[in-house]
N, C-alpha and C positions, 0 to 999 in steps of 0.2 A: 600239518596240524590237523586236527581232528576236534571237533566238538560233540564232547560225549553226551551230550542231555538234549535235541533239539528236536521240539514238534513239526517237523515238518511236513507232516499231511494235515494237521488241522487248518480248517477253511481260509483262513488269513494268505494263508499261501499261493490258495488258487489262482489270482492276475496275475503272478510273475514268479511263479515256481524253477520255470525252465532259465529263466535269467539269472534269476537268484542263484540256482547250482552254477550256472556257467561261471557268476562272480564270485563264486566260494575257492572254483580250482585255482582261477586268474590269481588269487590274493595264498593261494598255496594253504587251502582249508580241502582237503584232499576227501574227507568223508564225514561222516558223522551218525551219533546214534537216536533210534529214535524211538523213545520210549513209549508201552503199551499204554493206556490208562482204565478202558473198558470193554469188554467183551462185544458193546452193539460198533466201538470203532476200529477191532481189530483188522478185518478183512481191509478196511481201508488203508491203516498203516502196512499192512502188508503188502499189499498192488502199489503205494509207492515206494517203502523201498526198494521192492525187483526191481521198478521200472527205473529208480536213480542209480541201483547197486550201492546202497547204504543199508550201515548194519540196523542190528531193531533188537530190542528186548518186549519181551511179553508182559502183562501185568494186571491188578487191577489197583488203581488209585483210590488211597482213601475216601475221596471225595463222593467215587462212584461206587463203593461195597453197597452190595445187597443189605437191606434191611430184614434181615432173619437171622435167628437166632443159630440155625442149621448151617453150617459153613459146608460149602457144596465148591471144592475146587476143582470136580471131575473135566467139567468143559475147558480150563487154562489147562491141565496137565494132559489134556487128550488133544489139544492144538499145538504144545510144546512137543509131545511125544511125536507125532507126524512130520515133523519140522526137526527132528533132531540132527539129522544129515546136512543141513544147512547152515554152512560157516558163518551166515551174517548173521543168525542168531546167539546174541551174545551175553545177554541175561536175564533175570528175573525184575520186571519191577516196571513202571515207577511204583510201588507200593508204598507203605509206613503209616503215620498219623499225624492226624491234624485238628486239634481242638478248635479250630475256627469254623469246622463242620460238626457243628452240635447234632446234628440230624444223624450222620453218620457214625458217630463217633463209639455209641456202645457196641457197635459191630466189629469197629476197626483191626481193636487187637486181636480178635479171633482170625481176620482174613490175612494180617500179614503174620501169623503165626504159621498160618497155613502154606502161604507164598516162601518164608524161610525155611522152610520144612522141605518144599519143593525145591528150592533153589539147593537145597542141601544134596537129597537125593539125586536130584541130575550133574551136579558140580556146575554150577552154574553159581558167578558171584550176582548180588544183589543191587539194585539203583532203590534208594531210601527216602525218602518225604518225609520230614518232619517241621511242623511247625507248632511249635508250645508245647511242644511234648520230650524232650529231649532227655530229661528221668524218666519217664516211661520206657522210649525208646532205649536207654544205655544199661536199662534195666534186663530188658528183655533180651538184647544182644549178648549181656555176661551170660547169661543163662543158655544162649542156643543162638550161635553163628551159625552161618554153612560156612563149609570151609574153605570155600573160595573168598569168603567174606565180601568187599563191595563199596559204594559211595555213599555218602552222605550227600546227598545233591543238595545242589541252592544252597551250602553253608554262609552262613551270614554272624555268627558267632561270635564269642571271645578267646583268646589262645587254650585257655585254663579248660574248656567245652571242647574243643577242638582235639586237644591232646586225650584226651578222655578217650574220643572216638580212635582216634590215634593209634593210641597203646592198646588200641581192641584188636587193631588189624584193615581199621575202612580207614579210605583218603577221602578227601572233600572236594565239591564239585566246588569252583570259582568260575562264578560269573559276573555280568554285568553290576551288581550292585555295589562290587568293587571300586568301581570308576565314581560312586557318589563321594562328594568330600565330607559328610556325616558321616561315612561307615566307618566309625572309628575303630570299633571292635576288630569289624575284620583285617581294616589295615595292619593291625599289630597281631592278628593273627597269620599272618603272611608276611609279615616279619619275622617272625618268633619261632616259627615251625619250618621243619626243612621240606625243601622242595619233593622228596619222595612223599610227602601229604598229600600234595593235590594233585587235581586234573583241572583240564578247560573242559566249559560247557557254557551254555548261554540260556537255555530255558525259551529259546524261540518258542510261540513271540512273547511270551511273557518276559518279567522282570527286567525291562528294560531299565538301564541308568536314569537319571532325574534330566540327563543332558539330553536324551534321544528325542528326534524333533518330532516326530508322528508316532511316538510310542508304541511303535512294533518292532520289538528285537528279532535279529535275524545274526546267524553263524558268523556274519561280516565282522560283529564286535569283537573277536575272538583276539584278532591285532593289537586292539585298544587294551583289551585284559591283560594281555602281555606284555606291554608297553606298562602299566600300570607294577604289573608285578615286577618288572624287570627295575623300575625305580626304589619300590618298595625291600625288593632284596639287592639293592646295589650290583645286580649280576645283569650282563647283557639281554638283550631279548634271544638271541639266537640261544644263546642259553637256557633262557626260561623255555623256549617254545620244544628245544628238542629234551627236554629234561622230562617236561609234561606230557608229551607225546609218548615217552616211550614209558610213562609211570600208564596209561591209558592202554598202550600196545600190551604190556603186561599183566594188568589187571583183567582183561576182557578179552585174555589172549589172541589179538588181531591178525 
């Protein structure tokens, strides 16, 4: 298995980093991706995936878009180009929008306009952020995919939302929030939609389930998601798990 969305160089990780991989392989969590967010954290997501041999994508997260009006993507696309030779680089992103960052927000769409463009030009598919902005986003995506297309990470949705992104050509990242017994949405969106939609991810450490005891998710949940899914589409877990894997082996060409 694989968990395609997981921070694993930010600080949280630092006391048991080297455990935590060891308990990823033990439970047959073979790798995982780990997405950019901002240009002052890249050198560090990069010194750990060499040093674990986990994949990584580049990006910049809406969160952290420069406040200017000038959209300058010369610095991502001059450390993408450098790095082009290297397999574990496997796409563009965490990028997209987020209206819960008002600060950032009149920047946003120009930066992941930018980042789509790039993900375009190098063929590289895209890892997506969205929250409260989902006609924005499905907007802008009919108008200019790259053609690798990409995830919808963290979907937490309705089927009706889901399928949308769907019939664009992106699958959807499931994670941890699956396992709440309030996601009702998503529940029936993982019912409803066939298993070439999704991938596993977890959003270490974030997005932890309401169950997690110290509210730091970590790759480990990936089991539980499976388990969850495999209930939810009445199909075994060895099924869910090798079905998602190879929807993930495909999309990010592994």
């Amino acid at each position: 298995m694989i968990d395609t969305h997981a921070h694993l160089d930010f600080p949280e990780f630092d006391p048991d980093r080297d455990t935590l991989v060891q308990q990823m392989l033990e439970q047959g969590i073979s790798n995982a991706i780990i997405p950019g967010v901002a240009p002052a954290l890249w050198q560090r997501q990069l010194a750990i995936a060499q040093q674990y041999g986990f994949y990584y994508a580049l990006g910049i997260h809406p969160w952290y878009c420069p406040l200017k009006n000038d959209v300058d993507i010369s610095e991502l696309k001059l450390l993408i180009n450098s790095r082009r030779q290297d397999h574990a680089l496997v796409a563009i992103g965490e990028c997209g929008l987020d209206k819960l960052r008002q600060d950032t927000w009149p920047f946003q769409q120009a930066w992941l306009e930018a980042q789509l463009q790039l993900a375009d030009e190098l063929g590289l598919p895209v890892i997506l952020h969205c929250v409260r902005a989902h006609e924005e986003l499905l907007t802008l995506l009919s108008r200019h995919s790259p053609s690798r297309r990409g995830v919808i990470h963290g979907f937490y949705g309705a089927p009706e939302l889901a399928a949308r992104y769907f019939r664009l050509g992106y699958r959807l990242g499931i994670g941890g929030l699956l396992l709440n017994e309030d996601a009702r949405k998503l529940h029936l969106t993982v019912q409803h939609l066939p298993l070439d939609a999704f991938i596993l991810e977890t959003d270490s450490p974030a997005m932890a389930p309401k169950s997690a005891i110290d509210r730091r998710n970590t790759p480990l949940l990936i089991a539980q998601i499976v388990a969850k899914m495999a209930n939810l589409q009445k199909k075994s877990s060895v099924l869910i798990s090798e079905r998602l894997s190879e929807n993930a082996v495909q999309l990010f060409e592994l």
